[in-house]
C-alpha positions as CSV (number, residue, x, y, z in Angstrom):
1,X,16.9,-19.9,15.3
2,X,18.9,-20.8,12.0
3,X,16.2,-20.7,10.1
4,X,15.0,-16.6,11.6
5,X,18.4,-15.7,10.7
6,X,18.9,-17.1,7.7
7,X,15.1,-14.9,7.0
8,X,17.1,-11.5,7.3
9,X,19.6,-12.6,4.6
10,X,18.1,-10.1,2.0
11,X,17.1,-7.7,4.2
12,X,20.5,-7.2,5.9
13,X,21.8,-7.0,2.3
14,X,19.4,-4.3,1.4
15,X,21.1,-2.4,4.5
16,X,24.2,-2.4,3.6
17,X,23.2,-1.4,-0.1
18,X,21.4,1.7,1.2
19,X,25.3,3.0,1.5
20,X,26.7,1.4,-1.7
21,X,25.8,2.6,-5.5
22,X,22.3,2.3,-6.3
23,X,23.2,-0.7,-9.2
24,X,24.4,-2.6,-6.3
25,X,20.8,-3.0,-4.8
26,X,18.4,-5.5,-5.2
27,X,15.7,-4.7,-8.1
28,X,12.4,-6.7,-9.0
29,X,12.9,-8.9,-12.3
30,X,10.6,-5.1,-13.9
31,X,10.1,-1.6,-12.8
32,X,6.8,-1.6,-11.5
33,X,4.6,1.0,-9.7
34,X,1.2,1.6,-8.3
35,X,1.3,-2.2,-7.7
36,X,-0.1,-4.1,-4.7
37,X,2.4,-5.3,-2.2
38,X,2.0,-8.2,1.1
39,X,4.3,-9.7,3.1
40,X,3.8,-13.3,4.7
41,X,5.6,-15.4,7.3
42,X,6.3,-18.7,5.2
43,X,7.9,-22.0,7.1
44,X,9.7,-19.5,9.2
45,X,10.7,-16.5,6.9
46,X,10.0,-13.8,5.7
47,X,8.2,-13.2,1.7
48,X,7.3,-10.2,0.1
49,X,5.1,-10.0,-2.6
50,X,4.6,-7.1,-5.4
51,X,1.2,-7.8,-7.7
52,X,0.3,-6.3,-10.9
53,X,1.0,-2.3,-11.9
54,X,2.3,-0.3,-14.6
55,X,5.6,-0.2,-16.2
56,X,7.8,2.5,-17.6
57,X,6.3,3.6,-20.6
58,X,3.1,4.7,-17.8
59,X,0.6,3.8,-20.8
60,X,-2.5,2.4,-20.5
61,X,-1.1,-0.7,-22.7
62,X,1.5,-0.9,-19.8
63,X,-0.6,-2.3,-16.9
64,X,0.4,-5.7,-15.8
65,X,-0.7,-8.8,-14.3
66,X,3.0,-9.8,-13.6
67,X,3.5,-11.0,-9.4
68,X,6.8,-11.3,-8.2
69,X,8.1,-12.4,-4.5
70,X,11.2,-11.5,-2.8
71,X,13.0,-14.7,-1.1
72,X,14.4,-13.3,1.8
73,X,16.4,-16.7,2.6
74,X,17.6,-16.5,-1.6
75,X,18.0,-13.2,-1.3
76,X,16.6,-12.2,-4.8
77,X,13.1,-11.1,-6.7
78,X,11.8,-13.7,-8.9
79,X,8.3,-13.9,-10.5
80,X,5.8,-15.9,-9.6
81,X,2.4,-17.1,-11.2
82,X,0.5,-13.9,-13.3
83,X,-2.3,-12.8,-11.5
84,X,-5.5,-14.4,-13.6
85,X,-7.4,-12.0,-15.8
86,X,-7.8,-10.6,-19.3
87,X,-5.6,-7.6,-18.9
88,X,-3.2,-6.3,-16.1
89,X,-4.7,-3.6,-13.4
90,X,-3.1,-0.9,-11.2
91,X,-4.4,0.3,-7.5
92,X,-5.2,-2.8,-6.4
93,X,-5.4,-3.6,-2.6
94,X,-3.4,-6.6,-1.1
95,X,-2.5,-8.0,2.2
96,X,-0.9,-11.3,3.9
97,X,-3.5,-13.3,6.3
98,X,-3.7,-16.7,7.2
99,X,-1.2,-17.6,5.4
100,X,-2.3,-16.9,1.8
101,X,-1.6,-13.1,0.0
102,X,-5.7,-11.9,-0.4
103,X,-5.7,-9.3,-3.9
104,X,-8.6,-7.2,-4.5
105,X,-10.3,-4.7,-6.9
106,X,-8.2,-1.9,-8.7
107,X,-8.7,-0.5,-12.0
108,X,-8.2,-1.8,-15.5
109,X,-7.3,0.6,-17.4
110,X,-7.8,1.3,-21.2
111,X,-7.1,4.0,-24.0
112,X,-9.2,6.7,-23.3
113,X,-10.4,5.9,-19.6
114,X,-10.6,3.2,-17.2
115,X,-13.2,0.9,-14.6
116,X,-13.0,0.2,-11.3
117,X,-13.1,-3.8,-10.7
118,X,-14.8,-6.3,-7.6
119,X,-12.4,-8.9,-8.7
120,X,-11.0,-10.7,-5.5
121,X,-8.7,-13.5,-5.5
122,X,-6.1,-15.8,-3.3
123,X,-2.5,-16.6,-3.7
124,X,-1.3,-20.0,-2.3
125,X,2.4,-19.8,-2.1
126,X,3.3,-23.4,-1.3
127,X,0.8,-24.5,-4.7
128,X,2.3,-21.2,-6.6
129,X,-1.4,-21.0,-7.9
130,X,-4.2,-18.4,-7.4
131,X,-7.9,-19.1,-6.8
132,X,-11.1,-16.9,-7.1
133,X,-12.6,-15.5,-3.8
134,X,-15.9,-13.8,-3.2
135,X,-16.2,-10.9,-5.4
136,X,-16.2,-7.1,-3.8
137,X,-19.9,-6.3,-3.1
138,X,-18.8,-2.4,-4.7
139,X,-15.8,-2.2,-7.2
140,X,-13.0,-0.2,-6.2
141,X,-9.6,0.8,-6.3
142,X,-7.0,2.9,-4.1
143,X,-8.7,1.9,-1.1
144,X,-6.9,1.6,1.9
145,X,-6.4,-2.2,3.3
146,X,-6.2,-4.0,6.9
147,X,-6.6,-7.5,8.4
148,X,-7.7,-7.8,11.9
149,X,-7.1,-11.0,13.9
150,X,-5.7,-13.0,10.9
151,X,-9.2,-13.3,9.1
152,X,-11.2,-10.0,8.9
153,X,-10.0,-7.9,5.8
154,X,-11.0,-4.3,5.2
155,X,-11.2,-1.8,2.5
156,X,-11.4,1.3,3.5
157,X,-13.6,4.1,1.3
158,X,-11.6,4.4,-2.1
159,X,-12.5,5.4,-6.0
160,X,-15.4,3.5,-7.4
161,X,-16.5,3.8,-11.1
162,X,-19.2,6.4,-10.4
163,X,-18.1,8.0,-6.9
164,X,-15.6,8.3,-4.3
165,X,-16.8,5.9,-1.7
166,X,-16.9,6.2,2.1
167,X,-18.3,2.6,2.3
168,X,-16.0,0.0,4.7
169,X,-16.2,-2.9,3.1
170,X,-15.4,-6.4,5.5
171,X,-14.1,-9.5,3.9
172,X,-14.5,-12.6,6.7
173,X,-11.9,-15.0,5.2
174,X,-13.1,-18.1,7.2
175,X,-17.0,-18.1,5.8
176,X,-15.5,-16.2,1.9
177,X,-18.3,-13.5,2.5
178,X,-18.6,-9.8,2.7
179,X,-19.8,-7.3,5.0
180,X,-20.4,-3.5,5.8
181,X,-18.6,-2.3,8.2
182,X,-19.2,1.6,9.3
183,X,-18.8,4.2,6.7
184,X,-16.0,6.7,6.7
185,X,-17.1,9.5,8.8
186,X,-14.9,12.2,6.6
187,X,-14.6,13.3,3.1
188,X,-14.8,10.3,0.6
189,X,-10.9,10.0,-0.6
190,X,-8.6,7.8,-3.1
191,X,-5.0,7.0,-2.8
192,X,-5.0,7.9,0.8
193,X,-2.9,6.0,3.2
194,X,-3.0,3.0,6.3
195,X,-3.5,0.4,7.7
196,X,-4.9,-1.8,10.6
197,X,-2.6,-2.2,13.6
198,X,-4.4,-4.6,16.4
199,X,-7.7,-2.8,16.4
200,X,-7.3,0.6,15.8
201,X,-7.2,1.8,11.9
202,X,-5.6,5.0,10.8
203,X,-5.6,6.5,7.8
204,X,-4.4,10.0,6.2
205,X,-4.6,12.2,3.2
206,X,-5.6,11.1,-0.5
207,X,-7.6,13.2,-3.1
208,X,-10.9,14.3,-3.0
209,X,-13.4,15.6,-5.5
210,X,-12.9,19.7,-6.0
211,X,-16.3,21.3,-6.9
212,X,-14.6,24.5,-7.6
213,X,-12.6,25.9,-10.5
214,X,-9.4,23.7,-11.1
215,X,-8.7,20.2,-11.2
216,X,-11.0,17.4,-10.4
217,X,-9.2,16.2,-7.8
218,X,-7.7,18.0,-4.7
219,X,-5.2,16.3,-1.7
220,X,-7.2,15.8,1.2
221,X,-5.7,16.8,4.9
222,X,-7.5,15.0,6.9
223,X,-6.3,12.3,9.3
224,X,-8.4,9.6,11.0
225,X,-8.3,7.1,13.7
226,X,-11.0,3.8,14.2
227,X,-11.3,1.1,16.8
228,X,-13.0,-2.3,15.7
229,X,-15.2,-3.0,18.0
230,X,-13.9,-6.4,20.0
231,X,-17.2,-8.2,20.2
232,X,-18.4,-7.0,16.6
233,X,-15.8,-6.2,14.0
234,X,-18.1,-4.6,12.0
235,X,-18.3,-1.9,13.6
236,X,-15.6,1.3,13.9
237,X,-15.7,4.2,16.5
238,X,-14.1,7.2,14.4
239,X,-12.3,9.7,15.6
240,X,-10.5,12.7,13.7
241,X,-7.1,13.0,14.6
242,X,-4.2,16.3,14.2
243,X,-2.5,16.6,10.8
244,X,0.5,14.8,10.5
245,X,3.6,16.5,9.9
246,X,4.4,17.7,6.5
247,X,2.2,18.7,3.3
248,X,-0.9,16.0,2.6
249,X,0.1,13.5,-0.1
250,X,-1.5,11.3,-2.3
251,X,-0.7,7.2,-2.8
252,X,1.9,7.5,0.4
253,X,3.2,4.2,1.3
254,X,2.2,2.9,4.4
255,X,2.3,-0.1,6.9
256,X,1.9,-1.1,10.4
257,X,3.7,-3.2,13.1
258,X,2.0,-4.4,16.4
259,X,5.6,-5.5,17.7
260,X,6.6,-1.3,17.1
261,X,3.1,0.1,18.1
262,X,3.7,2.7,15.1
263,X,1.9,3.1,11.5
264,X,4.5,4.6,9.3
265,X,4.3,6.5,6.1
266,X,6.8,7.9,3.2
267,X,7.0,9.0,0.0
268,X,3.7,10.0,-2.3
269,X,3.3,13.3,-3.9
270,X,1.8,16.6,-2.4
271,X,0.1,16.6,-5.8
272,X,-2.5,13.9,-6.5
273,X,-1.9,12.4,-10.2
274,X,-2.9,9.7,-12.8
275,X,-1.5,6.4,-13.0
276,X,1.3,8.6,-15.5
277,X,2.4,10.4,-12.5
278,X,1.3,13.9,-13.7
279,X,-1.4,15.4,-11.6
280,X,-4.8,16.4,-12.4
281,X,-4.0,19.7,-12.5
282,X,-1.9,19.6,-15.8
283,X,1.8,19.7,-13.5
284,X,4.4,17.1,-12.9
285,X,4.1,15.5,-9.7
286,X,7.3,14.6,-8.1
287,X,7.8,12.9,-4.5
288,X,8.3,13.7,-1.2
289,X,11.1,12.8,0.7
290,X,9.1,13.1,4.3
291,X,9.2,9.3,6.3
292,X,6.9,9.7,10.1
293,X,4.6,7.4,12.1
294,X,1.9,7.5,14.2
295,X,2.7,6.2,17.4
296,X,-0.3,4.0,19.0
297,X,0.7,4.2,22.1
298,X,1.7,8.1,22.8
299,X,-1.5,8.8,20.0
300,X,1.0,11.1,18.4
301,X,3.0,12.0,15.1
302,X,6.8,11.5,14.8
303,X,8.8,13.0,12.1
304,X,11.1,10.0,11.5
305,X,13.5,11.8,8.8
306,X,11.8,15.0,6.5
307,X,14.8,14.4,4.3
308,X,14.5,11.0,3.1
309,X,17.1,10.0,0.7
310,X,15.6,9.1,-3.5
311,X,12.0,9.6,-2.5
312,X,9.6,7.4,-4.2
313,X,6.1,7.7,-4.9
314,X,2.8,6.2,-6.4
315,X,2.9,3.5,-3.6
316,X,0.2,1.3,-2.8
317,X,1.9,0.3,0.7
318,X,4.7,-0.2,2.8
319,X,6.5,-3.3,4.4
320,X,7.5,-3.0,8.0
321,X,10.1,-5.8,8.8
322,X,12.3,-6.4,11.8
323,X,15.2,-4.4,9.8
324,X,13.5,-1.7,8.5
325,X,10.7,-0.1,6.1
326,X,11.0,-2.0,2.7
327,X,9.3,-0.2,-0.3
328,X,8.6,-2.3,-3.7
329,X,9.5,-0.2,-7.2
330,X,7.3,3.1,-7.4
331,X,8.0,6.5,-9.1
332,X,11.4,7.9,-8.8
333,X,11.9,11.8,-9.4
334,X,11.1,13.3,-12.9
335,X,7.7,10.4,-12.9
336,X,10.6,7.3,-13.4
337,X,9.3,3.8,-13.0
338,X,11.9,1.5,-10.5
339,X,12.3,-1.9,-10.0
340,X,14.5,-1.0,-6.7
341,X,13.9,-2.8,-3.5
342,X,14.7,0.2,-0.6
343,X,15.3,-0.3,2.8
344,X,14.5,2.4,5.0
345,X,16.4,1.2,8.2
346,X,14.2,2.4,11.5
347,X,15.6,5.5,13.1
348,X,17.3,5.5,16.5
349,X,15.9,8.6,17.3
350,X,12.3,10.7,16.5
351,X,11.1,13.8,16.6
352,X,8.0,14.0,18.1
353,X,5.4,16.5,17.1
């Protein structure tokens, strides 16, 4: 019992900062966003991890491979082995299962473009060291990511080097080997948001290709729901669910909790963008300060607060922890890089829709 409540230590303290001045709260040792985030139960507490992104200049020279993790018992940020590679990569896809953080694909970017990877790798904590996993049978990045029953890890559609992708790609942990799961039945999307909750995967939103006049890439509205099969987890029935409250966004940050029975989501832009936070159109984007769930158990949306306070964007996911929704750096209002750690504490009340 010491030990769990010695876990919250930093969390609490992220509470309480929520009604302090901003320079008060905890910060990662760098602004970071559009970096890969997990969260693991280690010897009894509670770590959360933030993995590689880009840093304030929003250049493509400022990718990183730096990896930090937030001691929850220490109650600070500090970094951890750099994630191996050449050159540092944004969009990546990351989760905590079995004990070890799992870090896949993203893109490396460079001046003038950028390329989808299949890298895949995984971090020990207790050996601070990382060690190459079976590479992703299709590169990709800003894929949506789940793990179901501690050792089946999906990616879910995302932006390949030649296409938007609808492919479900299964990771089984135990045997190091991929697998296809069913394809997306929708429009292929990046930078849309979800997770896996027990066995039922929901995911919203992203950009999709525009074949009209405009910009190449559009925000998607469109919301969907999949069961993993229990006796074959390879296979997904989809269904289409109701729009969520709010405009569709792009990179929202999102996670799941069994104990809550809720998927939640916040922040991300109406307006999908490059890793510089200005969309494809040419504009600004800027975030929005809209935080709901999806409620497994009622199957419907809740508005949790649609006026969130210093909205962040450019997530790549969400931490859902006894005390709240902890986000990991992002984009700030007017496309600013942070290095804050927020706690969104869980509302008392929702609205449902």
């Amino acid at each position: 019992m010491r030990n769990r409540l010695r876990s919250w230590t930093l969390l609490i303290l992220l509470a309480r900062c929520a009604f302090a001045a901003e320079s008060a709260a905890p910060h990662l040792p760098e602004p970071v966003s559009n970096n890969a985030v997990a969260m693991l139960k280690i010897h009894g507490r509670l770590e959360l991890f933030s993995l590689m992104g880009i840093g304030p200049k929003k250049t493509w020279d400022a990718a990183t491979s730096a990896a930090y993790e937030v001691d929850t018992v220490a109650g600070k940020a500090q970094a951890i082995h750099a994630v191996p590679g050449t050159a540092g990569r944004i969009a990546a896809m990351a989760v905590g299962a079995d004990g070890r953080v799992y870090l896949f694909g993203g893109y490396v970017i460079y001046q003038g473009g950028g390329t989808a990877v299949n890298d895949a790798t995984m971090y020990q904590p207790d050996y601070d060291r990382w060690i190459r996993t079976a590479d992703l049978p299709t590169a990709v990045g800003d894929s949506v990511i789940g793990v179901y029953h501690d050792r089946y890890i999906y990616l879910i559609g995302g932006r390949s080097n030649a296409r938007l992708v609808s492919d479900v790609q299964m990771y089984d942990l135990d045997r190091n080997r991929w697998s296809a799961a069913t394809a997306i039945p929708g429009t292929p999307v990046f930078g849309h948001a979800g997770t896996i909750v027990d066995d039922t995967i929901v995911y919203l939103d992203g950009a999709q290709k525009n074949d009209g006049p405009g910009a190449r890439f559009i925000t998607s509205d469109e919301c969907w729901k999949g069961k993993i099969d229990h006796h074959n987890p390879a296979k997904i029935e989809w269904t289409k669910l109701p729009n969520h409250p709010g405009a569709a966004g792009f990179r929202i940050a999102a996670g799941g909790s069994e104990k809550d029975g809720r998927i939640y989501f916040s922040g991300g832009s109406a307006n999908p963008h490059d890793y510089n936070g200005v969309g494809y159109d040419g504009k600004p984007s800027e975030p929005s300060p809209l935080t709901f769930a999806f409620n497994l158990h009622t199957e419907k949306w809740e508005t949790l607060n649609d006026n969130t306070p210093n909205p962040t964007m450019d997530h790549r996911g969400l931490l859902v922890t006894p005390e709240g929704l902890v986000m990991l750096g992002g984009m700030e209002k007017g496309q600013q890089v942070t290095g804050s750690i927020v706690l969104l504490p869980k509302p008392v009340k929702t609205y449902l829709q």
